[in-house]
RODO-2510 file (C-alpha; in nm, 4 decimals, decimal comma):
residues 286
     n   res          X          Y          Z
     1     x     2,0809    -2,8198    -5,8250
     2     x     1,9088    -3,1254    -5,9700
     3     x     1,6711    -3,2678    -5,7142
     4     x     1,6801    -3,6581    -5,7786
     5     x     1,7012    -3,9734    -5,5673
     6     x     2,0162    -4,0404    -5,6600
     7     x     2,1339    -3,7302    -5,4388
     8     x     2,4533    -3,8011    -5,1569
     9     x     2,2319    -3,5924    -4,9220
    10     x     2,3106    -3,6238    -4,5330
    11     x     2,0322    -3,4381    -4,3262
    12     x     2,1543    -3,6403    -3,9949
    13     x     2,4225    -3,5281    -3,8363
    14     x     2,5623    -3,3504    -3,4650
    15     x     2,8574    -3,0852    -3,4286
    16     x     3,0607    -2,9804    -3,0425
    17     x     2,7155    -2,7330    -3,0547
    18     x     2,5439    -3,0051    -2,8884
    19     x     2,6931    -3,4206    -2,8421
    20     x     2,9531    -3,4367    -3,1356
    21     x     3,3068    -3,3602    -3,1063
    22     x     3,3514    -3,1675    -3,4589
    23     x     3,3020    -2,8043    -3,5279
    24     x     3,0370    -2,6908    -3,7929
    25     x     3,3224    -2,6170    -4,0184
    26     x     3,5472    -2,9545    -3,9678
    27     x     3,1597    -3,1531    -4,0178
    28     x     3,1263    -2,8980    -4,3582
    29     x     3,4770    -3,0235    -4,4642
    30     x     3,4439    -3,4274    -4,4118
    31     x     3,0824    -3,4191    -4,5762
    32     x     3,2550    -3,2532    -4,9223
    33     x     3,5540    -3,4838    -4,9197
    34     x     3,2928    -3,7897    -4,8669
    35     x     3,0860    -3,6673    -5,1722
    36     x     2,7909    -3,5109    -4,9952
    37     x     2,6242    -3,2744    -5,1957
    38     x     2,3132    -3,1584    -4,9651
    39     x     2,4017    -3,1467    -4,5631
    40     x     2,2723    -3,0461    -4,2505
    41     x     2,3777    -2,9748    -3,9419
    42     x     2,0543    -3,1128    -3,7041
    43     x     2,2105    -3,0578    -3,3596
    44     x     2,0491    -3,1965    -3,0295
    45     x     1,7375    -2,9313    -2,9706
    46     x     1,9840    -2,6328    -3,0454
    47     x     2,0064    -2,4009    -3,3699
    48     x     2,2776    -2,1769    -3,2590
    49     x     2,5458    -2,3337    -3,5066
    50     x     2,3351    -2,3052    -3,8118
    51     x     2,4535    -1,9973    -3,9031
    52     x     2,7770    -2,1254    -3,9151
    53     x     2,7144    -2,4590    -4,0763
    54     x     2,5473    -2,2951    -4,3221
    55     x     2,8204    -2,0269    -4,4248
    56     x     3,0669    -2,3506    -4,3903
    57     x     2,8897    -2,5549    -4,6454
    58     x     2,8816    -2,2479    -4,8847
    59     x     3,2811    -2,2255    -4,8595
    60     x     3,2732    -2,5954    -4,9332
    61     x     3,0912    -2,5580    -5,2569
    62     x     2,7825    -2,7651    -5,0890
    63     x     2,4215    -2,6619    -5,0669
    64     x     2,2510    -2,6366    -4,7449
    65     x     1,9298    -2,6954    -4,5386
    66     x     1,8987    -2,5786    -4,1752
    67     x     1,8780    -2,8357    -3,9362
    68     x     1,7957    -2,9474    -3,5630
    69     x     1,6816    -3,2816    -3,3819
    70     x     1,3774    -3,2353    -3,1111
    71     x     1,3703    -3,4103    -2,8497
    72     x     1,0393    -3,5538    -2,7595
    73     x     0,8121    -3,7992    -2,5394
    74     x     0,5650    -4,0457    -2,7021
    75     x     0,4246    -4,3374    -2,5032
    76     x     0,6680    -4,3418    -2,2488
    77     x     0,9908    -4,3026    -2,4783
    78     x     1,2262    -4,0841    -2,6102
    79     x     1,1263    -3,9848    -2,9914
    80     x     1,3292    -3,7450    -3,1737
    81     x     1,2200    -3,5210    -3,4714
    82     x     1,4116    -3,3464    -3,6897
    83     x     1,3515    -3,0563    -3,8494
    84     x     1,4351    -2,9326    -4,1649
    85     x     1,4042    -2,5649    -4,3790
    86     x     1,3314    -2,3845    -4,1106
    87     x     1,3884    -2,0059    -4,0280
    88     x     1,6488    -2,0661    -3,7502
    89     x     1,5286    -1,6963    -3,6364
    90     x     1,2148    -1,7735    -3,6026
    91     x     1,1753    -1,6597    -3,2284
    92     x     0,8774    -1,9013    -3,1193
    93     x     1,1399    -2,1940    -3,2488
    94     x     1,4310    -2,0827    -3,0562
    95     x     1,1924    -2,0290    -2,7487
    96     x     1,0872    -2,3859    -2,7623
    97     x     1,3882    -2,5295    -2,8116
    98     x     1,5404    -2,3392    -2,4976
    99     x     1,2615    -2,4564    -2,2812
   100     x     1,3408    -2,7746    -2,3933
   101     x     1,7645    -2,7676    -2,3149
   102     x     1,6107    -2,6217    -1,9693
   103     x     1,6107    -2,9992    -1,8095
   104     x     1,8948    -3,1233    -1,8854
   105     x     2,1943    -2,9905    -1,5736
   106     x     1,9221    -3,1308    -1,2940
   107     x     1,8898    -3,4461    -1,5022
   108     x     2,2747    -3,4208    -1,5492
   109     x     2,3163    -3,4419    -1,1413
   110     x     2,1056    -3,7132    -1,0679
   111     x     2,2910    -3,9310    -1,3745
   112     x     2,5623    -3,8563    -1,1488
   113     x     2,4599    -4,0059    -0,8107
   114     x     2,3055    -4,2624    -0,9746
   115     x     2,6000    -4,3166    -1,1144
   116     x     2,8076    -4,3047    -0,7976
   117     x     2,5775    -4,5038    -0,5731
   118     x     2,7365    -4,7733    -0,8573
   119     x     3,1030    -4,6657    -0,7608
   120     x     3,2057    -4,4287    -1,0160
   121     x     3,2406    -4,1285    -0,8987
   122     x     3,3012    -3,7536    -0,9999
   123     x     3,0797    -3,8203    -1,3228
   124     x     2,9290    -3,5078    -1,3917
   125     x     3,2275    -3,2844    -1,3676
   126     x     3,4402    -3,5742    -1,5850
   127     x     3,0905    -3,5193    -1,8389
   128     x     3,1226    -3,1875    -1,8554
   129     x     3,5068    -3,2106    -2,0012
   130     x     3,3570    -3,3443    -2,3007
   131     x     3,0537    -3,0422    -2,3512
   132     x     3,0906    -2,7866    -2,5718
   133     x     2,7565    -2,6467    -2,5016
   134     x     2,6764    -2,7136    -2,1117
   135     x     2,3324    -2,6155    -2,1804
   136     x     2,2891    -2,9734    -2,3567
   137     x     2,4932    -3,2002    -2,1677
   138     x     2,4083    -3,5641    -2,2193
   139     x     2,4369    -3,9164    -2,2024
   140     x     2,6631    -3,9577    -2,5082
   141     x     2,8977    -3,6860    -2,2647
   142     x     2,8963    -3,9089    -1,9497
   143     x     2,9387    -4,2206    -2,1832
   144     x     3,2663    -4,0480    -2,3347
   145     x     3,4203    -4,0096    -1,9035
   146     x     3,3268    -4,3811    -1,8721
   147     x     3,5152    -4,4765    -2,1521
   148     x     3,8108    -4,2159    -2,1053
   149     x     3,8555    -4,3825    -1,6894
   150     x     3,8696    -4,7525    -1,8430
   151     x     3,5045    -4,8126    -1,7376
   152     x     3,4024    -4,9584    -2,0890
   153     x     3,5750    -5,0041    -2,3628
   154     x     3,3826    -4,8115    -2,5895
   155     x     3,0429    -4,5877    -2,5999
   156     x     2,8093    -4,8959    -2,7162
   157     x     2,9632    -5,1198    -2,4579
   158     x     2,8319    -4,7984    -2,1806
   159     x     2,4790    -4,8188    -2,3732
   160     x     2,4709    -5,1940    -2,2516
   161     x     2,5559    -5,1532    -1,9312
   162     x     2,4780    -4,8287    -1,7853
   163     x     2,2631    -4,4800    -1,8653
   164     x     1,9856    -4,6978    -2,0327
   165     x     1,6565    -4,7930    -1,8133
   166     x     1,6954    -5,0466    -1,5753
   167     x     2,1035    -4,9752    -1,5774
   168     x     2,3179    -4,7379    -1,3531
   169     x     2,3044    -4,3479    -1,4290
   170     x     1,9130    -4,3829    -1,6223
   171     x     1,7150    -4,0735    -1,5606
   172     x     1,4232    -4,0168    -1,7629
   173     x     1,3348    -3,6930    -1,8470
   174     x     1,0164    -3,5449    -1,9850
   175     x     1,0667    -3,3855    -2,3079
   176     x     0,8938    -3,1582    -2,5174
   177     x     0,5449    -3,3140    -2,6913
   178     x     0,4935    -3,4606    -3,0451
   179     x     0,2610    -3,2069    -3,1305
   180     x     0,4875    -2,9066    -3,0049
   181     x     0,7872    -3,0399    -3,2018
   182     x     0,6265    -3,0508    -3,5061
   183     x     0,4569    -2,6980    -3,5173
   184     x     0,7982    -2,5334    -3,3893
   185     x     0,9354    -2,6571    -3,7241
   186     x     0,6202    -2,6432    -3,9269
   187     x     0,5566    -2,2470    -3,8223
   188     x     0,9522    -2,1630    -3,8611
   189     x     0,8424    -2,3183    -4,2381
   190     x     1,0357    -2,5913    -4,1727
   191     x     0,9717    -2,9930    -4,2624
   192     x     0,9587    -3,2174    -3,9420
   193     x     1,1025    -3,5776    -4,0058
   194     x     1,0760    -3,8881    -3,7734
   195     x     1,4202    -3,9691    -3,7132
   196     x     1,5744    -4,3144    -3,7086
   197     x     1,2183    -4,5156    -3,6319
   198     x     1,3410    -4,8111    -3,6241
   199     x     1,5760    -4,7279    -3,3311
   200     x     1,1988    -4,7044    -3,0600
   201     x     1,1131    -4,9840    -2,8984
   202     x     0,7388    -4,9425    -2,9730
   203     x     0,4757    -5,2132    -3,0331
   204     x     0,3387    -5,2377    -3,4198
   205     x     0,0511    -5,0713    -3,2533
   206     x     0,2533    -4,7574    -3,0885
   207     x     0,4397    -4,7243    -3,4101
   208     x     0,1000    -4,6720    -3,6039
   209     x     0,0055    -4,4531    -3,3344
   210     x     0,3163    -4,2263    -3,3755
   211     x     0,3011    -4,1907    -3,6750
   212     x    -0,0722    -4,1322    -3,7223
   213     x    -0,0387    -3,8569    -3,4754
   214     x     0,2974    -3,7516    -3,6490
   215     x     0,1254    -3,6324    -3,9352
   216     x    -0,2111    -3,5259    -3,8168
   217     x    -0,0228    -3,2250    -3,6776
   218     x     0,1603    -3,1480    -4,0072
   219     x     0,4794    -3,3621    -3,9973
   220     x     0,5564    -3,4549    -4,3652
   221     x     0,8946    -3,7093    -4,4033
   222     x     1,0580    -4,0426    -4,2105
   223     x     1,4225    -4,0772    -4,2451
   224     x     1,4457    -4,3575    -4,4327
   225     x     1,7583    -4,4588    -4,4901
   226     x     2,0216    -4,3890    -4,1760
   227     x     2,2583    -4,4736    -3,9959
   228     x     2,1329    -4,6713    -3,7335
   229     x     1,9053    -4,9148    -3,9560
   230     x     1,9102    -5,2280    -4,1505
   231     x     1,9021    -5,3073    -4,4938
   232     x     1,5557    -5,4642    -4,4092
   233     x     1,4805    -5,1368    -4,2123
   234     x     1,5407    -4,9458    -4,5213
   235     x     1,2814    -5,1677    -4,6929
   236     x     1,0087    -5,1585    -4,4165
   237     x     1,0316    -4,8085    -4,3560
   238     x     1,0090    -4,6927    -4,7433
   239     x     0,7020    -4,9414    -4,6957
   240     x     0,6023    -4,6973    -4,4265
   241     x     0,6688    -4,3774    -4,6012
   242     x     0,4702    -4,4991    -4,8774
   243     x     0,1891    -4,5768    -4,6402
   244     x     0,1227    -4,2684    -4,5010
   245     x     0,2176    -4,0347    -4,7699
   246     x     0,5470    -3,9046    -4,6216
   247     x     0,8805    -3,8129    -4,7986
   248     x     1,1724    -3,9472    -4,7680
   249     x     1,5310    -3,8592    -4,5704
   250     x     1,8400    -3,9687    -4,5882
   251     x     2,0732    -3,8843    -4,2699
   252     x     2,4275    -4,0899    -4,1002
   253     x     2,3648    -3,9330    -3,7429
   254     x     2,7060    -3,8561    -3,8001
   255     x     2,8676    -3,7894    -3,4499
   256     x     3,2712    -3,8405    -3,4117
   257     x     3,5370    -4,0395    -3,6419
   258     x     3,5804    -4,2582    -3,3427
   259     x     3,2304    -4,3374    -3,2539
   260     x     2,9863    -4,3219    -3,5204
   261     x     2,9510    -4,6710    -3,7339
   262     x     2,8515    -4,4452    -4,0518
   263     x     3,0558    -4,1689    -4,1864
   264     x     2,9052    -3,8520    -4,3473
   265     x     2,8031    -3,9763    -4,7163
   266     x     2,8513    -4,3357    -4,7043
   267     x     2,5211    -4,4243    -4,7223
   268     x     2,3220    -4,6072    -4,9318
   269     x     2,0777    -4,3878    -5,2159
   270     x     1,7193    -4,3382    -5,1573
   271     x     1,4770    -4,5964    -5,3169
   272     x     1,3776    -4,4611    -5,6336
   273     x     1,0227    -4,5224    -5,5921
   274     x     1,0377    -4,2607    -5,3146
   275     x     0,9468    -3,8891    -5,2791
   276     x     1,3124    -3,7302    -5,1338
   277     x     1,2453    -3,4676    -4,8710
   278     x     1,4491    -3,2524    -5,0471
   279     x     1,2468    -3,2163    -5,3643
   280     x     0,9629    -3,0785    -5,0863
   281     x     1,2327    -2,8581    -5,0054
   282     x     1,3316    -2,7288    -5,2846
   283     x     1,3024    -2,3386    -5,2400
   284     x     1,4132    -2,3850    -4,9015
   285     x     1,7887    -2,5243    -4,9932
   286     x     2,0521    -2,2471    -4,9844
***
């Protein structure tokens, strides 16, 4: 394939194998009608539908890069990394990734009566309808019951008003670190990515500090342009990329037609000015 900025790559995206409500093969399907000619499949700290994804994009005429998104503490927040090229049988990987799921049912529960104490009851079993993986149960899962019972209107209106800190049903939950995230992916030969950084509600100073500690353990790429960020977001953080000497991603965090804001290739190209992750991928692509 020709490796150029001017690629529909979407490396950002979430499958029934962890918080989305497509299969592997449905997700394969809407990325070639939208145009996308590199995908991946980066479900929530879970490789077990890469396999698939990736024998999906192959009957779809697409080419391929394994995926996952890490889900990880820095400075009191949630951080996720993705991870890209990797050996999804890489067993240290998959043992990471499994210790990380491990939280999630106890956190789960107490989302629940948290919930209830705020008069909405029967939340976890009304979550778990909407799981196709219980292992990885979540807050987009218990946002989808609130919205299904008439609660909200819609999953952002939940994000306002409950699961979030400070609101009904928040539960932190300690994740895996910065440093362990990246060397999963790095020693499965993967590429770790900062995902959707302008999402974290850091200070200029705990945004240096991520990053600077980002790639002092080998992480190599920011996803630039996403979903979730601004046309002024996709300025500062090519600004950023350029700053500290890290490729660029391109990703729609792609999660359900009737959720997600951005569909599967509708995003804007990469800057040309930019180093695209996949060109640092290149004998990884299948």
């Amino acid at each position: 394939m020709t490796l150029k900025n001017i690629l529909n790559a979407d490396l950002h995206c979430h499958s029934v194998v962890s918080d989305g409500t497509m299969t592997p093969e449905a997700l394969a399907e809407r990325a070639k009608t939208n145009g996308v000619e590199l995908w991946s499949l980066t479900d929530h700290d879970e490789i077990g539908g890469q396999h698939r994804a990736a024998a999906a994009a192959r009957a779809q005429g697409m080419h391929y890069l394994t995926g996952t998104e890490i889900s990880v503490t820095f400075a009191g927040e949630t951080v996720h990394i993705v991870g890209l090229g990797f050996d999804p049988d890489d067993a240290a990987m998959q043992q990471g990734l499994r210790k990380t799921r491990g939280g999630r049912e106890q956190r789960a529960m107490e989302m629940s009566d948290s919930l209830a104490k705020a008069g909405i009851h029967g939340a976890y079993e009304g979550a778990l309808k909407f799981v196709g993986n219980p292992d990885l149960i979540s807050r987009t899962h218990f946002a989808r019951f609130l919205v299904e019972t008439g609660v909200c209107k819609e999953t952002s209106e939940v994000f306002r008003k409950y699961l979030t800190e400070g609101k009904p049903g928040y539960v932190p939950h300690r994740w895996a670190s910065l440093q362990d995230a990246v060397t999963w992916i790095t020693s499965a030969k993967g590429v770790a990515v900062i995902a959707h950084p302008g999402r974290y509600k850091f200070t200029p100073n705990e945004e240096y500090a991520l990053f600077t500690e980002f790639k002092s353990h080998g992480g190599q790429a920011v996803e630039v342009v996403t979903g979730s960020h601004s046309t002024q977001e996709y300025v500062k953080y090519a600004e950023t990329a350029q700053e500290f000497g890290l490729a660029a991603s391109r990703g729609s965090d792609f999660h359900s037609p009737d959720e997600s804001h951005t569909d599967l290739g509708t995003l804007p190209f990469l800057p040309g000015h930019l180093t695209p992750v996949w060109e640092i991928l290149e004998d990884r692509i299948l």
